[in-house]
C-alpha positions as CSV (number, residue, x, y, z in Angstrom):
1,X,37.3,3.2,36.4
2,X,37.3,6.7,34.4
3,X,39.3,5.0,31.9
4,X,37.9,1.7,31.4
5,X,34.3,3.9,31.1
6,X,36.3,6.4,28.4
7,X,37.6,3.5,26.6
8,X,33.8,1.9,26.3
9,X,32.5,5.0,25.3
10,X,35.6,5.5,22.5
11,X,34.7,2.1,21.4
12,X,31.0,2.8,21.5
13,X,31.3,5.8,19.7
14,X,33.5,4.0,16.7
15,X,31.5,1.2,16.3
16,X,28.3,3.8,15.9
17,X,30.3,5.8,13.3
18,X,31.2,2.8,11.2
19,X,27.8,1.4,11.5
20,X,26.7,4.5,9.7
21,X,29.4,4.5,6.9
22,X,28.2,4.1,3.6
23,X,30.3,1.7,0.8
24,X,29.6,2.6,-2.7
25,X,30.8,0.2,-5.6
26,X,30.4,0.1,-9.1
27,X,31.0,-3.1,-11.4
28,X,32.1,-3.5,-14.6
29,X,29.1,-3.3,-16.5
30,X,27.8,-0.5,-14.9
31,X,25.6,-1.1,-12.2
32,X,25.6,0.5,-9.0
33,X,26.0,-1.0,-5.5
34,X,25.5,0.7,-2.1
35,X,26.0,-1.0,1.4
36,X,25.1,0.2,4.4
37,X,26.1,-1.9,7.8
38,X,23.4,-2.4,10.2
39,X,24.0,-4.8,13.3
40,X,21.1,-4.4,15.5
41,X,19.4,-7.4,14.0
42,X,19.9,-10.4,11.8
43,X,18.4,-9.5,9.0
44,X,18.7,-7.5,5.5
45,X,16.8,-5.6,2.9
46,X,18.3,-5.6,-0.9
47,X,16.3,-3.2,-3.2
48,X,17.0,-2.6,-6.8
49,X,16.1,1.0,-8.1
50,X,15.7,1.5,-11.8
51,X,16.3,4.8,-13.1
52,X,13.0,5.0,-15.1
53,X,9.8,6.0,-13.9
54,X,6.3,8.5,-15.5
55,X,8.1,11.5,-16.0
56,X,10.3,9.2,-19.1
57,X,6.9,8.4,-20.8
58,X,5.3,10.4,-23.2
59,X,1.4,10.4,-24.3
60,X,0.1,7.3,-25.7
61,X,2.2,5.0,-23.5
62,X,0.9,6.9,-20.0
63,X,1.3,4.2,-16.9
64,X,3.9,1.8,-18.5
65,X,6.4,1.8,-15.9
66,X,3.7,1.2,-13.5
67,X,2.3,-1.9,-15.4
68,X,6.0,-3.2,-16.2
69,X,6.2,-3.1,-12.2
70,X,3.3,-5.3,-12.4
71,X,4.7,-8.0,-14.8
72,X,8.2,-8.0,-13.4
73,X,6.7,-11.0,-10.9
74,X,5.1,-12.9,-13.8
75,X,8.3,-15.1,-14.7
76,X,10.9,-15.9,-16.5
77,X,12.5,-18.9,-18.4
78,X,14.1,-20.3,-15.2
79,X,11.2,-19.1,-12.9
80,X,7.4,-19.5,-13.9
81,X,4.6,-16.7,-12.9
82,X,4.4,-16.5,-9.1
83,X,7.4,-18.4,-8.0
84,X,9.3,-15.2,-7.0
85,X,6.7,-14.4,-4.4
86,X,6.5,-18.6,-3.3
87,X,10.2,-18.7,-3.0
88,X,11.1,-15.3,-1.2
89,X,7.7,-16.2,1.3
90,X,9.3,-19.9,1.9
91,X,12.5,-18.4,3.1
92,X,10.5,-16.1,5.6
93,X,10.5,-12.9,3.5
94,X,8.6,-10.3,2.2
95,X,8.8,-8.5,-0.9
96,X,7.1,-5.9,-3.0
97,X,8.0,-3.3,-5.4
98,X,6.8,0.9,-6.2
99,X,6.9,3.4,-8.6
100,X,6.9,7.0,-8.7
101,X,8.1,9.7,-11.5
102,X,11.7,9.3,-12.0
103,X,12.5,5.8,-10.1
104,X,11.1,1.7,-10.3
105,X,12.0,0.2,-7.0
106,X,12.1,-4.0,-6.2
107,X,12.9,-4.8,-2.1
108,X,12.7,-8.0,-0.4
109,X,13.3,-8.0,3.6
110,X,14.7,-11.7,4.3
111,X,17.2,-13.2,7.4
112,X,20.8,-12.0,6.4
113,X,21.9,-15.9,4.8
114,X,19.5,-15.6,2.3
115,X,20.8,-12.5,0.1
116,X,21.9,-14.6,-2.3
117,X,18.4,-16.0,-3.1
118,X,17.3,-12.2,-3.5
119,X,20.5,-11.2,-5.8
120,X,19.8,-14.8,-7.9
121,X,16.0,-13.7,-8.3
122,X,16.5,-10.4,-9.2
123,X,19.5,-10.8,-11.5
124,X,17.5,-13.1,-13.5
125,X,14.5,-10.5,-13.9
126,X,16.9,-7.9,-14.6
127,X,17.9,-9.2,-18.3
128,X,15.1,-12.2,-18.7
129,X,12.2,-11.1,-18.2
130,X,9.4,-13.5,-19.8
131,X,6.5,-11.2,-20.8
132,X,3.7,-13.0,-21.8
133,X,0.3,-12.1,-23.4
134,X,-1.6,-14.1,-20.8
135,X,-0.2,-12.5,-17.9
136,X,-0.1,-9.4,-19.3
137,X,-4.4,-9.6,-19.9
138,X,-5.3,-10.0,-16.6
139,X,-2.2,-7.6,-14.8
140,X,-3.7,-4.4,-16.8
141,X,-6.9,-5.1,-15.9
142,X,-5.6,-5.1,-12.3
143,X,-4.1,-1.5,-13.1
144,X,-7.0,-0.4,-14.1
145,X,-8.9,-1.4,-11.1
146,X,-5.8,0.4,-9.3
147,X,-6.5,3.3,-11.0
148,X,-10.5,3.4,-10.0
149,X,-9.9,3.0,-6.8
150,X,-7.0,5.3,-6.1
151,X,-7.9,7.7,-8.3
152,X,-11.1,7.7,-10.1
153,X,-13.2,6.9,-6.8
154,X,-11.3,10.0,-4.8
155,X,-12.4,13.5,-5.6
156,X,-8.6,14.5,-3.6
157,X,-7.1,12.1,-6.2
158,X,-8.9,13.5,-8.9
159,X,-8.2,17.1,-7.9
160,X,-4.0,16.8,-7.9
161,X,-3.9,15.0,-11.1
162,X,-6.1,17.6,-12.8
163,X,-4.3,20.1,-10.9
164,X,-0.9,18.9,-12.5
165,X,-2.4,18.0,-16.1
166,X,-2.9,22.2,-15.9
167,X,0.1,23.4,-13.9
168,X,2.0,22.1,-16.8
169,X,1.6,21.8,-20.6
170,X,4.8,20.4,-22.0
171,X,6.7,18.9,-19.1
172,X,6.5,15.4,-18.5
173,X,5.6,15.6,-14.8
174,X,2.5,16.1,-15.9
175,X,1.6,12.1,-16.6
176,X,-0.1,10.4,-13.6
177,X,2.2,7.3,-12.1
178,X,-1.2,5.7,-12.7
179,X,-1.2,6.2,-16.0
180,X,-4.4,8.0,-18.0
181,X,-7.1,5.1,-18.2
182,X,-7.5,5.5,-22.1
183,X,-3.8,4.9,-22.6
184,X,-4.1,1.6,-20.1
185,X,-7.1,0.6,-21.9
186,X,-5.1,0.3,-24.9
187,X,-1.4,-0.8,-24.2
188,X,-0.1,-3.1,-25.7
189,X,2.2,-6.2,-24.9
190,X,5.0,-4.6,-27.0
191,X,4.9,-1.3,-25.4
192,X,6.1,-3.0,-22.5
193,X,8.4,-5.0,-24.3
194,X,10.5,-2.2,-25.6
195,X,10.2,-0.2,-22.1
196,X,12.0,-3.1,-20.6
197,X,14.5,-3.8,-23.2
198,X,15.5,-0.2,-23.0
199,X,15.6,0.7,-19.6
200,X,16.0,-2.7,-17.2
201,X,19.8,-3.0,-17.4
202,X,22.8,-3.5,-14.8
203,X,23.8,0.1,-16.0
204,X,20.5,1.6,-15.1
205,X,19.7,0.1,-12.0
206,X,21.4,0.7,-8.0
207,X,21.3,-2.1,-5.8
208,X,20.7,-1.2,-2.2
209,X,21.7,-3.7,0.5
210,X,20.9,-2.5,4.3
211,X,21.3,-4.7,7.3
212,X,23.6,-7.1,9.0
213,X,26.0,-7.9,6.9
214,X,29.9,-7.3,5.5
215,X,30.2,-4.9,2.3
216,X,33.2,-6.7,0.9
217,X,31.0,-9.9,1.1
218,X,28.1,-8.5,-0.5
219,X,30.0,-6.9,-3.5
220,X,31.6,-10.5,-4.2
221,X,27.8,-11.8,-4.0
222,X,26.8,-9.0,-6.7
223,X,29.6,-9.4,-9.0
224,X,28.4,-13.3,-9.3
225,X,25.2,-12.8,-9.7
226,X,24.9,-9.1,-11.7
227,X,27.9,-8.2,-13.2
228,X,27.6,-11.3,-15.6
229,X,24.3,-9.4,-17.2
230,X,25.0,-7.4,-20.2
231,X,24.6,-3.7,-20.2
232,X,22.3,-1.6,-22.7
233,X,22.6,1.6,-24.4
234,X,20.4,4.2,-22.5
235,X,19.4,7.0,-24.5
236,X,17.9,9.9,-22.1
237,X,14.5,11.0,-23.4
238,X,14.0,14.4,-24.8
239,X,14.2,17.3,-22.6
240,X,10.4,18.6,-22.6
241,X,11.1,22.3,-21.4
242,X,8.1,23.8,-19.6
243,X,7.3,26.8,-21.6
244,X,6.9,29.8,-19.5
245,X,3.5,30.6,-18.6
246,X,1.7,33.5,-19.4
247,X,-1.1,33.7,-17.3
248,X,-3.2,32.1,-14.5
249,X,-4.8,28.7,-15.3
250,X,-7.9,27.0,-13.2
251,X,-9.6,24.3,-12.2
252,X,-13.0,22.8,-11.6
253,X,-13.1,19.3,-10.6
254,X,-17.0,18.4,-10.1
255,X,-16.4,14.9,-8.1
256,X,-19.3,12.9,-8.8
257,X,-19.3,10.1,-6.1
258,X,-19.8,6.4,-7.5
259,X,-22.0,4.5,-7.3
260,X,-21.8,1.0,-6.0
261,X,-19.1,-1.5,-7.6
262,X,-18.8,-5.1,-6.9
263,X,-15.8,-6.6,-6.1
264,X,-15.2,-10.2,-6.0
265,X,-13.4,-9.6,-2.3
266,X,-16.9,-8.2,-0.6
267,X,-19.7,-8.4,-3.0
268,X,-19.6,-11.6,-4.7
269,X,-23.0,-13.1,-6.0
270,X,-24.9,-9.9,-4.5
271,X,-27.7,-8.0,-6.6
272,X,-27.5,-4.6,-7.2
273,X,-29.9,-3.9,-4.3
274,X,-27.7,-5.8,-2.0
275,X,-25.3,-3.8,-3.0
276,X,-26.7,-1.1,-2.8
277,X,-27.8,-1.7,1.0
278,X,-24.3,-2.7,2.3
279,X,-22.4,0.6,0.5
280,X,-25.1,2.9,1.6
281,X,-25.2,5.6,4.2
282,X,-28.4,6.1,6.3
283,X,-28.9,9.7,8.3
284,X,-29.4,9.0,11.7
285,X,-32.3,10.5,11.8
286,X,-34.3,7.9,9.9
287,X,-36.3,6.0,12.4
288,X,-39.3,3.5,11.9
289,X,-37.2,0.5,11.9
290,X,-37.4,-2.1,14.3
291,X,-33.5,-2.0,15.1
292,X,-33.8,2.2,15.2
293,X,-36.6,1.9,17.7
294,X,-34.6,-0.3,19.6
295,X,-31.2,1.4,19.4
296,X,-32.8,4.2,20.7
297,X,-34.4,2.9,23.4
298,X,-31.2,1.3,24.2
299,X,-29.2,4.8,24.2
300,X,-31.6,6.4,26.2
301,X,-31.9,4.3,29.2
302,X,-28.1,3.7,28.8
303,X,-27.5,7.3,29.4
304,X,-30.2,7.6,32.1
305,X,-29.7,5.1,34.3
306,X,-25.6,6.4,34.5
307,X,-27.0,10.0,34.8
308,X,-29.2,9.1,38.1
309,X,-26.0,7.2,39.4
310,X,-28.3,3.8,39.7
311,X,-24.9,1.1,39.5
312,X,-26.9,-2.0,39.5
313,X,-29.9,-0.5,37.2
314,X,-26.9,0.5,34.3
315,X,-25.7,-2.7,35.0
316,X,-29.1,-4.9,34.3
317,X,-29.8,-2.3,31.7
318,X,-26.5,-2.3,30.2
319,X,-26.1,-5.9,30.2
320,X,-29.3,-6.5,28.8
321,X,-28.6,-4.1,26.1
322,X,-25.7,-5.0,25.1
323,X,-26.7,-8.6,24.4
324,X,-30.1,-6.6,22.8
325,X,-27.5,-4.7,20.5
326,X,-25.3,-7.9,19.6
327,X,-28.4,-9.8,18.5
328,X,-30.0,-6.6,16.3
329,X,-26.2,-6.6,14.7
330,X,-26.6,-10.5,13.4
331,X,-30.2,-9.9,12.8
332,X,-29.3,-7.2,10.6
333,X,-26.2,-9.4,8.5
334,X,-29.4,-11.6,7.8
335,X,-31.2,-8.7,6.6
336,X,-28.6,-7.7,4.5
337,X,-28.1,-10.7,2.4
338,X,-32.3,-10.3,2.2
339,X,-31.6,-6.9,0.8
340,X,-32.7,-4.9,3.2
341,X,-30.4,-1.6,4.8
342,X,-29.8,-1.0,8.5
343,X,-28.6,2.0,10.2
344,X,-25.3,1.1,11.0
345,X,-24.6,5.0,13.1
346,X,-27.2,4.3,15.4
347,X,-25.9,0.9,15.9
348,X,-22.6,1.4,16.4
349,X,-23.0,4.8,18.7
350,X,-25.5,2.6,20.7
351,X,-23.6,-0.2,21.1
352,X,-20.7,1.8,22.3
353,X,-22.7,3.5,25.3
354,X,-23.8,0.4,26.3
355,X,-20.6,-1.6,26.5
356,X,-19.6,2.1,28.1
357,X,-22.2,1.7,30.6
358,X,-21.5,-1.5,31.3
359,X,-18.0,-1.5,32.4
360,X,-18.2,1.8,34.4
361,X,-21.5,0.2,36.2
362,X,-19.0,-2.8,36.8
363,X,-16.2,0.1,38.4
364,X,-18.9,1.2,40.7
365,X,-20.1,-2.1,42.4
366,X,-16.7,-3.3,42.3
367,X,-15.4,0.0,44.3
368,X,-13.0,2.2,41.8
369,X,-15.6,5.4,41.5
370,X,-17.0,5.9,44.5
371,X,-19.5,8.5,45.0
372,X,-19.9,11.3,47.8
373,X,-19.7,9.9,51.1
């Protein structure tokens, strides 16, 4: 028995250590392949990391690698704007891409048969690319939208990237991912023409397959599918040396917060007012309003009638309170749309104590918190 136990775990123990070796390959025309065994499930995850990301741009062109991760799903000759995303959902995947300083990264997460769709889709973006003025229009519009809500819109956002525009004066990692919104506003189709031709090549990229499958298998998949793309010269940017700095260096970021914007998602076909009424905060303390009368009425008897340990009371008070609360909540949407405001803290903090109320009152009638005997 101790043996057949020691020979399970030996076997246990090897197949652990293999499923955590990693294969590394590289093809003929440079690009890099990395496989990873992972058995646990039947799937996979095949990324492509491009070896290009802010810290290679210089002023002028601020956010390119960030808009080019934007286009990359707006076609090629043998697959039209959005098809990428329709083909990789039909086969019960997910995809996406990022981008940070130094890397450009493309992942989709499919069932393990269909790696071959992910290696045919990306091969084909890797070298043919379609960028087209159209596309391009309403993608950096989109980026800038990106960068007003991520950035623009967060006084923490705003903070760090002025904080690293001043920690350094000549090195690159200076440049927001984002890109500066002056530079975005006027990019051009061929900036991002030349980024691509220069860095999106098999001898700039790593391909990165995780999941259940066999590395010998995978690199025969890659070597149909990528190694027949054509490498590219890639000339390393400058070196941009940080001088050494000679003194201390502040800050003073004075955050003004926004005022309303309208979004097709939320606001669309409200009035500035209605605006207005949905993105703004009242104080609690405002009363004079029909639903802060109530609210409060609705709090306080709440927390009385729980207080004096009256079970049924909380419970016709609760109940009725709670159906009080739920009717001032779609008066209110009405008054919204109307244009009016509503003070959504005193709504919310009453309607909580009264849904509270109601299922403790429910505990005590139905025996679960007793009382003293």
């Amino acid at each position: 028995m101790r043996r057949l136990l020691a020979t399970g775990l030996l076997v246990a123990s090897q197949a652990a250590l293999a499923a955590g070796v990693v294969h590394e390959y590289q093809l003929d025309n440079g690009l890099k392949l990395i496989v990873k065994e992972d058995h646990r499930a039947p799937v996979v995850v095949s990324q492509v990391w491009y070896k290009v990301g802010s810290s290679y741009e210089h002023d002028g062109i601020t956010g390119v690698s960030h808009v080019l991760e934007h286009m990359m799903f707006k076609g090629t000759d043998d697959h039209p704007p959005g098809e990428f995303s329709r083909i990789i959902s039909e086969n019960g995947g997910t995809e996406n891409a990022f981008t940070s300083s130094d890397y450009t990264a493309y992942f989709q997460k499919l069932e393990k048969s269909r790696l071959p769709i992910s290696f045919e889709l990306e091969a084909d973006r890797m070298r043919k690319l379609r960028l087209q003025d159209k596309e391009f229009r309403k993608e950096i519009n989109v980026v800038m939208e990106e960068r007003r809500l991520r950035t623009e819109d967060k006084p923490t956002a705003q903070t760090y990237e002025q904080f690293s525009a001043a920690a350094f004066t000549s090195s690159s990692v200076r440049i927001p991912t984002i890109g500066w919104m002056n530079d975005l506003e006027n990019m051009q189709l061929a900036d991002l023409q030349r980024w691509y031709e220069r860095w999106y090549a098999p001898n700039n990229a790593v391909v990165v397959v995780v999941g259940d499958v066999v590395p010998e298998e995978v690199l025969k998949l890659a070597k149909n599918y990528f190694e027949p793309l054509k490498p590219e010269k890639i000339v390393p940017p400058k070196p941009r040396i940080e001088p050494e700095q000679q003194g201390s260096r502040r800050i003073t970021v004075n955050a003004v917060a926004p005022g309303p914007v309208e979004t097709d998602l939320f606001m669309h076909g409200k009035s500035t007012a209605q605006v207005e009424a949905i993105t703004r905060l009242i104080p609690l303390g405002r009363l004079g309003q029909p639903d802060d009368i109530a609210g409060l009425v609705a709090f306080l008897a709440g927390l009385g009638a729980v207080f004096f340990e009256l079970p049924g009371l909380s419970l016709a008070v609760s109940s009725m309170f709670v159906l009080l609360m739920v009717g001032l909540i779609m008066w209110e949407t009405q008054n919204i749309v109307r244009g009016g405001e509503t003070n959504y803290l005193m709504a919310t903090v009453t309607l909580f104590v009264s849904v509270f109320n109601l299922f403790t009152s429910l505990l005590h009638i139905l025996g679960f918190m007793g009382g003293d005997d």
